[in-house]
N, C-alpha and C positions, 0 to 999 in steps of 0.2 A: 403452486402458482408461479406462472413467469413474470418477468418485467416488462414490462410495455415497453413498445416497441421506441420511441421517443423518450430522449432523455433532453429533457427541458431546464439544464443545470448550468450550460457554462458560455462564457461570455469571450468572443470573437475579438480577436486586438483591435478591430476597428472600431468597439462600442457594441456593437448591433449583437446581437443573440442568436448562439448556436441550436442548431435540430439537429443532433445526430444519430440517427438508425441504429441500434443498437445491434451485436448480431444476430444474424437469422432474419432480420424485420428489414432489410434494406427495401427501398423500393423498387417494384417490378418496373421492364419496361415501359413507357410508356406513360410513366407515372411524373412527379415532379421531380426535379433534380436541379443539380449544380451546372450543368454542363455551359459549356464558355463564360463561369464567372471567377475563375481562375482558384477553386477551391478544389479541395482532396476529395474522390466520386465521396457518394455517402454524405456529404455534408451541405446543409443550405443557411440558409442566412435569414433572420427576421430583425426586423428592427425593434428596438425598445429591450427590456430588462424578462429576464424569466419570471416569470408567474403564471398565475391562471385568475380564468375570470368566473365568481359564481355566475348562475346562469337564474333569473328575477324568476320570483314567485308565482309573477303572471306572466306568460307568453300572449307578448304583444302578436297578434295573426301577421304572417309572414306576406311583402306587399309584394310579391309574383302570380301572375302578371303583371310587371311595371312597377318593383319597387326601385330600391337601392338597398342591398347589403353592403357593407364594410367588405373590404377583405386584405388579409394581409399582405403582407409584403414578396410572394414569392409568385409567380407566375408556372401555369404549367405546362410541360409540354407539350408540341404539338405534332408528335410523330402518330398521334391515333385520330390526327383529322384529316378531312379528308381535301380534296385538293380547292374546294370554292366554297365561297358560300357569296348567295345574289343578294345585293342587298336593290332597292330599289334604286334605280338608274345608276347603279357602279356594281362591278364585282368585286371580290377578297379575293386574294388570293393565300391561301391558309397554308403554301409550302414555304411565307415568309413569318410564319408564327415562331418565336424563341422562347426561350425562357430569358423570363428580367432581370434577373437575377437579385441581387441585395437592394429592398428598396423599401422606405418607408411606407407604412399604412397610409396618413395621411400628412397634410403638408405642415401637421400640430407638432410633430414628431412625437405625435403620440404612439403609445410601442402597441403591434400587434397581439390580439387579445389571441389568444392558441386555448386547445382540449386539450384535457390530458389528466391521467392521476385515474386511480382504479384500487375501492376498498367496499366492496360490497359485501353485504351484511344482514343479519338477520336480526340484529337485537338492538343496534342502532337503528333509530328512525330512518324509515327509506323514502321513497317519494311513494306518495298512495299505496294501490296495492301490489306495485312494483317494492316498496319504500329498499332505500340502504346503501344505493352504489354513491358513492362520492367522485363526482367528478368538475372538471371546469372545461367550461367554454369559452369561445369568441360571443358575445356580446354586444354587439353594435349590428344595427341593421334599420333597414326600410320602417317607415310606419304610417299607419293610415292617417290620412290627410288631416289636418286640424289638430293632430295628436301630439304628445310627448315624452308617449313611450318608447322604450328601449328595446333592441333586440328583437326584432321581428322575425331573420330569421334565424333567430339559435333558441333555445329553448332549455330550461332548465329540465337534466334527464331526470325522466320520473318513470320512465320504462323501458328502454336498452335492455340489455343484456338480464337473464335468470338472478336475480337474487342470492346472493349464497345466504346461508341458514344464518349469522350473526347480524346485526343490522348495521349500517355503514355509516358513522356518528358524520353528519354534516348535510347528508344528503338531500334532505328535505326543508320545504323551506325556505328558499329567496325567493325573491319576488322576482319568481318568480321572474322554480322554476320550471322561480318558476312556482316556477319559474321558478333560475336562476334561478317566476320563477316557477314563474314560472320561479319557469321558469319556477324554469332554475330553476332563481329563482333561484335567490338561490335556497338560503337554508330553512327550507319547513320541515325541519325533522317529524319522525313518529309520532303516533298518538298518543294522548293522555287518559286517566282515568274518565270515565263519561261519567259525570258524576254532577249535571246539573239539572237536573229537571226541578222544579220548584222547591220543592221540599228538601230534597236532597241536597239540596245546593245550602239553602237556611241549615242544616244542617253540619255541612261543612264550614259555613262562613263561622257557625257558633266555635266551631271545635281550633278557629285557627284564634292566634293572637294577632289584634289591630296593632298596625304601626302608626306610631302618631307622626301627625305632622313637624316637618320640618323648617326652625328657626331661617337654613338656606336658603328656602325656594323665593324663587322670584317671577311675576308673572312673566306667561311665556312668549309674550310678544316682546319683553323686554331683551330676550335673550336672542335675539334677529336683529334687533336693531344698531345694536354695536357692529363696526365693522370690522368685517373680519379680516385678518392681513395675509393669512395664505401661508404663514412661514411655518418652517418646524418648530418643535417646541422646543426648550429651553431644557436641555439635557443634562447641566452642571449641577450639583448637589443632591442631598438625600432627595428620593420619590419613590413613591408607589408603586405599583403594576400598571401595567394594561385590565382594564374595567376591572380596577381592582383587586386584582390578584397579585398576592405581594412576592410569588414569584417570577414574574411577569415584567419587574423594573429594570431587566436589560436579557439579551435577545439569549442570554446562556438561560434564562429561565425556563423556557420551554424544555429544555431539557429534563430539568427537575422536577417538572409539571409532567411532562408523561410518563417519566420514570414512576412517579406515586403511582399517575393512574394505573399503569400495569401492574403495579406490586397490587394494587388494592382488587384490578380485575380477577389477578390468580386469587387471592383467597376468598372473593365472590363466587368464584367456580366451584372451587371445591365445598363451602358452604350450601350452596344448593345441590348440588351432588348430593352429601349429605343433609340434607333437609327431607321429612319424612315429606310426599306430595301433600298439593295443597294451598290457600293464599299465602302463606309467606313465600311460597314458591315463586310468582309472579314479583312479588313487591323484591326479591332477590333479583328476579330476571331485572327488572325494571331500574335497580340501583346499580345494577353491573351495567346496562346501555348508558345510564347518565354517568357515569365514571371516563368511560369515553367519550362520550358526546360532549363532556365540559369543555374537552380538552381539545379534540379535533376540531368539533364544529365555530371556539374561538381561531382556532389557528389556520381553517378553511378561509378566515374574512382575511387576516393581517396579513397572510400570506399575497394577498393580491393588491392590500388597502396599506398596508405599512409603508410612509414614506424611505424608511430605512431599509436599504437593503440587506445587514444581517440580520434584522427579525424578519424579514421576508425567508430568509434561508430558515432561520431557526425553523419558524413556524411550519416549512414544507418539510423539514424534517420530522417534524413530528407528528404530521402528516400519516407521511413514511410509515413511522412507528408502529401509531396507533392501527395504522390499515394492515401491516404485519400480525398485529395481535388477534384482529379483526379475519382475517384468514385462516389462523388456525384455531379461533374458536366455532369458524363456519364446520369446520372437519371432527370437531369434540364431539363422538356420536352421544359420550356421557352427560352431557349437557343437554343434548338433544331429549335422552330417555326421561330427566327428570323432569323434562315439560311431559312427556310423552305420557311417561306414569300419572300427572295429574287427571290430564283431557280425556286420559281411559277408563277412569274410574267416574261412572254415571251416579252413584250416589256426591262425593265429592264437587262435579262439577254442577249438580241442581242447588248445592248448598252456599256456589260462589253468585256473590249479588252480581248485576248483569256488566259494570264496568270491570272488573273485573274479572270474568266471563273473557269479555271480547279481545280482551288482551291477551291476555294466555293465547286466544284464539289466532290473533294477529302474530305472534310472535311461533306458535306452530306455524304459520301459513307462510311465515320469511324462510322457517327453515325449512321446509317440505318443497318449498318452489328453488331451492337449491338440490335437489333429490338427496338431502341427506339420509331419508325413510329408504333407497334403495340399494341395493346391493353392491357390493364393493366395487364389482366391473363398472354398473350403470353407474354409480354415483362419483365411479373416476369421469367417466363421460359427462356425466352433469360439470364436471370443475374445468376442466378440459372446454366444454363448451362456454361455459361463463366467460373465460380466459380469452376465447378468440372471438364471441362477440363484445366483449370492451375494446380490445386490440382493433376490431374494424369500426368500433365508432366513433374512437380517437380518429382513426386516419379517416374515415370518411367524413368526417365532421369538419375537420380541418383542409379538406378537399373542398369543401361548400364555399369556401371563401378566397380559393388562392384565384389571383386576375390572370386571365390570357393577356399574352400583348401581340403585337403585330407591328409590320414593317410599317411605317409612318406614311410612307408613298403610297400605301396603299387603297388611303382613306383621302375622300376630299381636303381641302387644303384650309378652305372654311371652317369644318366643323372638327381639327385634328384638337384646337383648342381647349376643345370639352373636354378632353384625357389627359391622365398624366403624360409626358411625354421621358421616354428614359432613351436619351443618345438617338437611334433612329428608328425607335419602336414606339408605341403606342401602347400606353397599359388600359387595357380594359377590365375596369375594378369594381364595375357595377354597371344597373341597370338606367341609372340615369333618367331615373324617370319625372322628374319634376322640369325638365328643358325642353325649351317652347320650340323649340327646330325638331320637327318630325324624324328628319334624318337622321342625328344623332341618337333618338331614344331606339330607331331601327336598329342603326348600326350598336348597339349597347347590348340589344336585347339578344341580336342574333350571332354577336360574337361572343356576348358573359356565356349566355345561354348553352353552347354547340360541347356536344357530346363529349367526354372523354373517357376515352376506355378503362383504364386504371378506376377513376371512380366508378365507373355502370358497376365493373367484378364486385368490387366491395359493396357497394352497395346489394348486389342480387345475394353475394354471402350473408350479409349480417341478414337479410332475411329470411334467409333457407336457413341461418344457425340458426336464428330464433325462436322460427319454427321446429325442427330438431329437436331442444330442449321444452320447447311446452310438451311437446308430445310425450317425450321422454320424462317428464313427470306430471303426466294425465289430464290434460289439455288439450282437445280436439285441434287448435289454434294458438296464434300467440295472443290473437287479439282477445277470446275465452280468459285469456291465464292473466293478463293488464288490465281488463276489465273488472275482474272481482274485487265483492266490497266497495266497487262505486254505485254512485247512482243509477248509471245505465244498467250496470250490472252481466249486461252481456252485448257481442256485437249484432246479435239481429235486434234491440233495441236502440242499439245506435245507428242503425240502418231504417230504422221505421223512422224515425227522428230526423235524419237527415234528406232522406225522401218526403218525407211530407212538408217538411220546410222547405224542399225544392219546389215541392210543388207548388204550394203558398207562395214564393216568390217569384214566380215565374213569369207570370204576365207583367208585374211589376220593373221585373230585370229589363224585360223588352223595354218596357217604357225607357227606364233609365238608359240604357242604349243608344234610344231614338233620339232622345237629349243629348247624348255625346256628341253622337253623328251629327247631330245637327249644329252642335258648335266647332265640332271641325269640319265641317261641311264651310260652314261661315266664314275661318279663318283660313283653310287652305284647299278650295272648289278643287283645282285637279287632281288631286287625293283624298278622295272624302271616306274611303273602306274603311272601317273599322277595324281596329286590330288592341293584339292584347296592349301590345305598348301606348296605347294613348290614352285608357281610362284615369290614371291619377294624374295626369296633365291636365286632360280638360272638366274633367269630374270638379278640380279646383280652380279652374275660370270658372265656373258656370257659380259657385257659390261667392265665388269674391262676385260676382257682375250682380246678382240677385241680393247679396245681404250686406255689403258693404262692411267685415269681420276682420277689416288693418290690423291684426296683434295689435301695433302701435296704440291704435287708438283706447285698448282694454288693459294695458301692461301701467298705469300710471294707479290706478284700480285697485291692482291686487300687490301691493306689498311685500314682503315673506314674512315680514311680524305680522301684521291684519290678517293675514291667513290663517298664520297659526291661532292667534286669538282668535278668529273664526270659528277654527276649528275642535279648541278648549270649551268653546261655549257652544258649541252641537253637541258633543260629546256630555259636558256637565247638564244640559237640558233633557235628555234622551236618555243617559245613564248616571248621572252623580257623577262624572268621574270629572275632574279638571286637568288640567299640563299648568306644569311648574318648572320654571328652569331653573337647575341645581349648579353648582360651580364646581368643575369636578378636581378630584386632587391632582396634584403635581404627579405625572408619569400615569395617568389615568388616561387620557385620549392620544390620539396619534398625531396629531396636527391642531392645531393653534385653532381652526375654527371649527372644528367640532362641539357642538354644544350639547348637552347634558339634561334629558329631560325627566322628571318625576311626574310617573301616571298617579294620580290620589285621588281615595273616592271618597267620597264627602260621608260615609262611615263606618268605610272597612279597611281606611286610611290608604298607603303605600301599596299600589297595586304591584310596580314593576320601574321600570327604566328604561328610557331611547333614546340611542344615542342617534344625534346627528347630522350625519356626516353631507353637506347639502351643496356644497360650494365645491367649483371647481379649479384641479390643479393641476401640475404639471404631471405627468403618470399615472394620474386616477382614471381608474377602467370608467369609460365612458357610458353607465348603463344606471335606470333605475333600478333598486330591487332591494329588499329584507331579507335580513341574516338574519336568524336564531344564534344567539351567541353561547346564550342558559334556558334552558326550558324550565316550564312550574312543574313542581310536584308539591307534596305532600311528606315532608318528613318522619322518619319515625318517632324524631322527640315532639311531633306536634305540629313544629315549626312549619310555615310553608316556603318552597325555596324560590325566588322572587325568579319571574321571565325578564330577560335582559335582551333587547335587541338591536341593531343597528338599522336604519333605514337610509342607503345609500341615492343621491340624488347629483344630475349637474346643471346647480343652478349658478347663471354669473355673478363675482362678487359684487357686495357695491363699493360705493367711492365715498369718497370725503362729504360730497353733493348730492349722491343720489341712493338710494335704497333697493335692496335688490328686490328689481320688480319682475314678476311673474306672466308671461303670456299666458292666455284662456289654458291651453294645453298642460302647460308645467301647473298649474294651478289645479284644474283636474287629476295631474297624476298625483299630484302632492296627496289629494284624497285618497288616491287609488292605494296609493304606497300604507296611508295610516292605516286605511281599513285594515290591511294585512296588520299593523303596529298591535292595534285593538284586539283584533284577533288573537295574537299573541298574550296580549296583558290580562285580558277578559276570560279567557280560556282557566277556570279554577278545578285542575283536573288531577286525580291521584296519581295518576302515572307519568308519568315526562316523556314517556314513547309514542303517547297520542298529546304531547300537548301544540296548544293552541294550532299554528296552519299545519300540522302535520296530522294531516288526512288524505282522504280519494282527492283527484286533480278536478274533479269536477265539480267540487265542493269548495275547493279551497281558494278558489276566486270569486266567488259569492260575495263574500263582506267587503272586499279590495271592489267589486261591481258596483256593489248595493250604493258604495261613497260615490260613487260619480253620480249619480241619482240627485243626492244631495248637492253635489256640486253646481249641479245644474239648474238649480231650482231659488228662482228668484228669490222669495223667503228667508232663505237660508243666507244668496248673497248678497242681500242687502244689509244682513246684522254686523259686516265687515268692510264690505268691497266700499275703499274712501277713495277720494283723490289721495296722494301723499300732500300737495302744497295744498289745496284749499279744501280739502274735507270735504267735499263733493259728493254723493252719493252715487253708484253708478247707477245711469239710468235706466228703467224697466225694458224698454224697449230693446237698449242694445244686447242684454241679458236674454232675449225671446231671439235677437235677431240671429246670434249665437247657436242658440240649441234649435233653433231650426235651421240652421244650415247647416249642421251636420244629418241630418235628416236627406237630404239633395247623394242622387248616386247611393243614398245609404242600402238599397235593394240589390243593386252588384254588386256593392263591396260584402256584405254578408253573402251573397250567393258563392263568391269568389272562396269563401270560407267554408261553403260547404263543398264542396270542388274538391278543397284540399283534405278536408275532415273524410272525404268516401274515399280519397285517393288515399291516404294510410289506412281506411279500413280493410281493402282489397288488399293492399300490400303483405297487410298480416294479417290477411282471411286463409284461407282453405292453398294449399301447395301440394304439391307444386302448381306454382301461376299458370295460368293459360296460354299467355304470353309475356313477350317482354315487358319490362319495367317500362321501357318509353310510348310499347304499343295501348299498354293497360293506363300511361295516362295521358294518349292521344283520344281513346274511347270514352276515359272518364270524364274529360275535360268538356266534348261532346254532349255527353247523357247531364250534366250538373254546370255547365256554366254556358257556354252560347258562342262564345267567342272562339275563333278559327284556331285548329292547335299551328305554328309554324314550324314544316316541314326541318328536318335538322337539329331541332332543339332538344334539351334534356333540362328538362326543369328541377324535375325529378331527383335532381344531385346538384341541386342547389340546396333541397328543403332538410335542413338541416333538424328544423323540429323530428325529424322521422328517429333521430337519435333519442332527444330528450321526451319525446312527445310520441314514441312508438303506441300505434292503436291506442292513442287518447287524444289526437288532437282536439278532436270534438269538443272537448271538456270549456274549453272556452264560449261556444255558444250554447251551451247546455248550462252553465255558472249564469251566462247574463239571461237566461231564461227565467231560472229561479230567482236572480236577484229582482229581473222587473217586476215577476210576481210579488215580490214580499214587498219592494215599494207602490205599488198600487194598492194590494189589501191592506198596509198597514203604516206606509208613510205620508202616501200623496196627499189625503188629504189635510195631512197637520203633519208636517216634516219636523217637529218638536216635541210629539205626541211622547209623554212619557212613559204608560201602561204600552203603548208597543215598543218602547224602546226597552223599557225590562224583560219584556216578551223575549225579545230577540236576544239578549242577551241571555236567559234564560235556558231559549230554548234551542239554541244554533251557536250564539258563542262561544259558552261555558263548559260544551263539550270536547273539541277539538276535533277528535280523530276518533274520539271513545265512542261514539255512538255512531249505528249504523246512518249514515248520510239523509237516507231519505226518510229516516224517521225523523231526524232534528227539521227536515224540509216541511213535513206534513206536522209535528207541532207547532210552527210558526205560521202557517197557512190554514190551520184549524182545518184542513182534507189532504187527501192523497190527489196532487196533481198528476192528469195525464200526459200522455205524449202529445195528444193533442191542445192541451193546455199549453205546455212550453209552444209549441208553434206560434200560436195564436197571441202570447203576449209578447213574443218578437217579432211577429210581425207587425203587428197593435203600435209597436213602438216607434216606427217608418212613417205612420199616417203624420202627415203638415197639422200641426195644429192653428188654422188660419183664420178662427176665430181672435183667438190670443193675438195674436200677428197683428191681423190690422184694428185689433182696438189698444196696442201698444205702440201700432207707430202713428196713429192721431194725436 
């Protein structure tokens, strides 16, 4: 294995953070660079501190046509544009494009969020049935109107690059990501034992030991209400670890922390080696991934989240390490035989119970989609290939973000305003889509947008490698080989899927359309055309003029203690389970407001722990999403090992005076985020490699869906939503007036999503393409959304999901399809219903990743939904409810 191309390690005398190209990896003509910022060639400049950002659990839909991405601080060149681009009533002129040289993200001096890092794997949890590569992202981007979520267009990688055969401890897992997380998403490692179906599960609960309640806990509204100060913590005297690990109380600990885990991984190996086949086989594989995954997937978070910069170093070190060890147990073909020998012997595998089964199964299927099963030559190819598509998703990924800038003269003088301005250029650093001046969202779109040659290469590479490697270990396609073990299960299922929801939306999209047009018809008569840049500009006049939705007016409502205690007492009515806040020890958290929560179930005690990290501060990566810090398992002495996770959030402190209060949006995600938390705690599975969100991507934003359901629904927030000074109730009305105006435009913006869901299906369908990357989504854009493609544009490399979300973007409306299904047959009508709340717990929670997806779908829905099902109850979900409506605002 070589080193990626970027070394993300060292720090520039002026502050700002070095890139530099490692050799052989410089950049091509063409590409970004230093030139006139008075730097040695090979080297660029970012601002902010080295790290990486996970990438969330859930991949927030990327908002192109007409979002805003984030993008970092370096601009690119513009020797591969071409001489003009028209914008309406002015020209560009593009022979005055430069590079910007060193410049901050944004004006927070928050530091640019960069990719990078590469440890894929088979035996650590990967992301679905990609699961294993560990990487980071940039993390900030566009999001759909009303929202506030993160990260729309980066995504946490759940399918990039071939898999090597060991599993890559961290991978899986944020929120999402993935999310990050998605996303990312970030960390939803591997599956767990599936080991909950009714029975089963009473079965295991008897065999664990209940933790009893603790004398500490304190209700969890109480632990919001303190204010928090924002400072580092107090570092002088004896302390503890990080989440408790008592190597872990100063940044040389990491070192001693991976050192074990490798000594203990070599005599894992060789123990199953020898080990006659069989289940101790598996429960061998399964403690040799959690040996790493303790280690890396904590030191994946601190690495980006430690206010300190040496445990940030530490932690990337070990990193390092661990993804070293992690590579050459990909290449252990003796490791590989003694799975091999199990899964070959047909009597032995009828005698393995079915969670058990699937793991083995799962952990052949990491190693095999690495071609470790082939021959020496093929299987150098298989590594070889791995190598140079992570290498082009780092640089491509990090191309999605960097801004053009332009000669300042070049642009009206009115609207130069809107952009950064650096000396006599113009940074164009996004799409600018939320700005009521027509011109500007033009001039935004068609100058982020306009082609660069250095990305189009990399990008047509990474999917001619991709494809390469499926093939090369027995994969018609790439999107066949990312596919498997999800719910779709193959791409001409997700091709039926997203054609017939075109089609169901279609006449609807027009309408929504005709509404746009006809509000900018309204506001500016001598340009009324429709074009991509103006749907989330006017998409949100048209719902502020209709529903009257001021944040202001709903932010005094939602509290962050009432929330929480909202959201204790959904959870304890639905599942027995409460939230406690714990006080954590000295050198346990990283930052002074991070608070400490104990999941308890009213009688299988201590389920797990969340930490929460919610407030924002000076260098905190700007994104929602969940880390898996510990996965459950099932010990051999009985014991069960507690899931520990982080759910990272940026909400604003409060004050002396006031309490941090939540817009409609941050309030929603806050659910979005637990669902995943739950998922986690809930998941009582014997393996740690499927536990809780580490499963298929199309699964694993289900639960994080199903909470906005809940969120949304009067009932629910009425048992919390107060005034904070007078106890006020929030009233029914504005709660209706709310969740139907996100309903307005809601036809384009899902159609917009299926657009981008066919457009990576094509990508990594059938190859060689037919045409180019930009012709294939001029036609795509055509056949699945409506709106004009513009001549010159490459969107196409902007879309950063194509990395983390390769041939699954889909997974997102195919998640909110099943989630609405399971809240209409089992919540809508009593959103407190407790027999369906064990149900779901039962039968979707408690698996994780251990059971085939759409088996846990079809116990929860008492049938097998169809394709035509998922259709129909998203689109079901679009209809105005205007009954409700006007007998809530009499």
């Amino acid at each position: 294995m070589t080193p990626l191309g970027l070394n993300l390690g060292t720090r520039h005398p002026s502050g700002l953070m070095e890139l530099v190209w490692a050799p052989g990896s410089a950049p091509s003509p063409g590409e970004a660079t230093a030139a006139g910022s008075g730097l040695p060639s090979g080297r660029v400049i970012l601002a902010g501190r080295p790290g990486e950002v996970p990438i969330p659990a859930r991949p927030p839909p990327p908002r192109i046509p007409g979002g805003t991405p984030p993008a970092p601080a370096l601009a690119l060149s513009a020797t591969a544009l071409p001489a003009q681009i028209l914008l309406r009533r002015f020209v560009v002129d593009l022979r005055e494009f430069k590079v910007s040289g060193p410049r901050s993200a944004d004006s927070s001096g928050r530091r640019a969020r960069t990719w990078s890092g590469r440890a894929p794997a088979a035996l650590l949890p990967g992301a679905e049935a990609d699961r294993g590569r560990r990487v980071s992202v940039q993390c900030e981007g566009p999001r759909r109107a009303g929202r506030s979520r993160g990260s729309p267009a980066t995504a946490r990688p759940r399918g990039g690059a071939a898999r090597p055969a060991v599993p890559n401890p961290g991978a899986r897992g944020r929120s999402t990501r993935r999310t990050a997380r998605s996303r990312g998403a970030r960390s939803l490692p591997g599956r767990r034992g599936a080991m909950l179906c009714a029975r089963r599960l009473g079965g295991l609960r008897a065999g664990l030991r209940v933790r009893r309640v603790s004398t500490r806990w304190s209700p969890v509204g109480a632990a919001f209400t303190v204010q928090p100060q924002g400072r580092r913590l107090d570092r002088s005297g004896e302390r503890g670890g990080l989440f408790g690990v008592p190597e872990l109380s100063a940044p040389e600990g990491f070192r001693v922390a991976q050192e074990k885990a490798l000594r203990k991984t070599e005599q894992l190996v060789r123990r199953v080696c020898a080990t006659p086949p069989g289940p101790q086989t598996v429960l061998i594989f399964d403690e040799l991934s959690d040996s790493l995954c303790r280690v890396a997937d904590l030191a994946d978070f601190v690495k980006i989240a430690h206010p300190e910069v040496a445990f940030r170093e530490a932690a990337e070190e070990a990193c390092r390490s661990i993804g070293t060890m992690v590579e050459k147990l990909n290449t252990n073909v003796d490791l590989y035989q003694s799975l091999q020998r199990l899964l070959a012997d047909k009597k032995l595998v009828d005698s393995l119970d079915p969670e058990t089964r699937r793991v083995a199964e799962l952990f052949m299927f990491d190693f095999e989609i690495s071609g470790i099963h082939l021959d020496r030559e093929k299987r150098k190819r298989a590594v070889d290939l791995n190598v140079k598509i992570l290498d082009l998703s780092s640089a491509f990924l990090m191309g999605t973000h960097f801004p053009n800038t332009i000669g300042k003269h070049l642009l009206p003088e009115r609207i130069r305003h809107h952009f950064e301005l650096a000396g006599d250029h113009v940074v164009v650093d996004s799409l600018r889509a939320e700005v009521p001046d027509d011109l500007v969202r033009e001039a935004a779109y068609k100058i982020f947008l306009y082609p660069n040659a250095g990305q189009l290469k990399r990008l047509e590479e990474l999917l001619s490698s991709r494809d390469l490697l499926a093939k090369l270990v027995g994969y018609p396609t790439y999107s066949h080989r990312a596919l498997q073990g999800t719910i779709a299960q193959s791409p001409e299922t997700v091709m039926e899927f997203l054609e017939k929801l075109s089609d169901k939306l279609s006449e609807r999209t027009m309408k929504d359309f005709e509404m746009i047009r006809g509000m900018k018809m309204k506001l500016n008569p001598q340009n009324s055309e429709l074009m991509p840049w103006d749907p989330p500009y006017y998409s949100g006049l048209i719902r502020a003029e209709r529903f009257n939705i001021e944040p202001s007016l709903y932010c005094p409502f939602f509290s962050l203690g009432a929330c929480m205690e909202g959201l204790s007492l959904l959870f304890n009515r639905l599942l027995g389970v409460s939230l406690y806040g714990e006080q954590p020890a000295k050198g346990e958290v990283w930052s002074e407001d991070v608070r400490k929560l104990a999941v308890v179930h009213e009688s299988e005690g201590l389920l797990g722990y969340i930490y929460c990290d919610f407030f924002q501060r000076a260098d905190k990566p700007h994104q929602d999403c969940h880390f898996t810090i510990r996965g459950g398992r099932l010990k051999e002495d009985g014991d069960y090992q507690l899931p520990v996770v982080v759910l990272m959030l940026n909400l604003p402190q409060s004050s002396r005076n006031l309490p941090t209060l939540l817009t409609p949006g941050m309030m929603e995600n806050l659910f979005h985020e637990m669902g995943h938390a739950m998922h986690s705690m809930l998941g009582r599975t014997r393996y740690q490699h499927v536990t809780g969100t580490r499963c298929p991507t199309d699964f694993a934003e289900v639960p994080s869906i199903l909470m906005e359901y809940f969120a949304n629904d009067y009932r629910v927030v009425h048992q919390f939503a107060r005034h904070y000074q007078t106890g006020q109730s929030l009233p029914r009305n504005m709660v209706s007036r709310l969740c139907e105006s996100k309903k307005v435009c809601a036809a384009a913006d899902m159609q917009l999503q299926v657009f981008y869901a066919a457009l990576d299906q094509i990508y990594h369908g059938k190859h060689p393409l037919q045409s180019s990357t930009t012709d294939i989504l001029r036609d795509t854009q055509e056949r699945f959304y409506g709106l004009p493609y513009v001549p010159n544009t490459a969107w196409q490399l902007r879309f950063s999901h194509l990395v983390g979300y390769g041939a699954k973007y889909y997974s997102y409306l195919m998640s909110r399809a099943v989630a609405s299904m399971v809240w209409r047959e089992c919540f809508r009508q009593d959103p407190f219903n407790r027999a369906a709340g064990e149900r779901y717990r039962r039968e979707m929670l408690a698996h994780g990743g251990g059971r085939e997806p759409m088996l846990m779908v079809q116990g929860m829905l008492q049938k097998c939904p169809s394709i035509d099902d998922f259709v129909n109850t998203l689109v079901s979900d679009l209809d105005l409810d205007f009954e409700t409506f006007l007998m809530d605002s009499t």
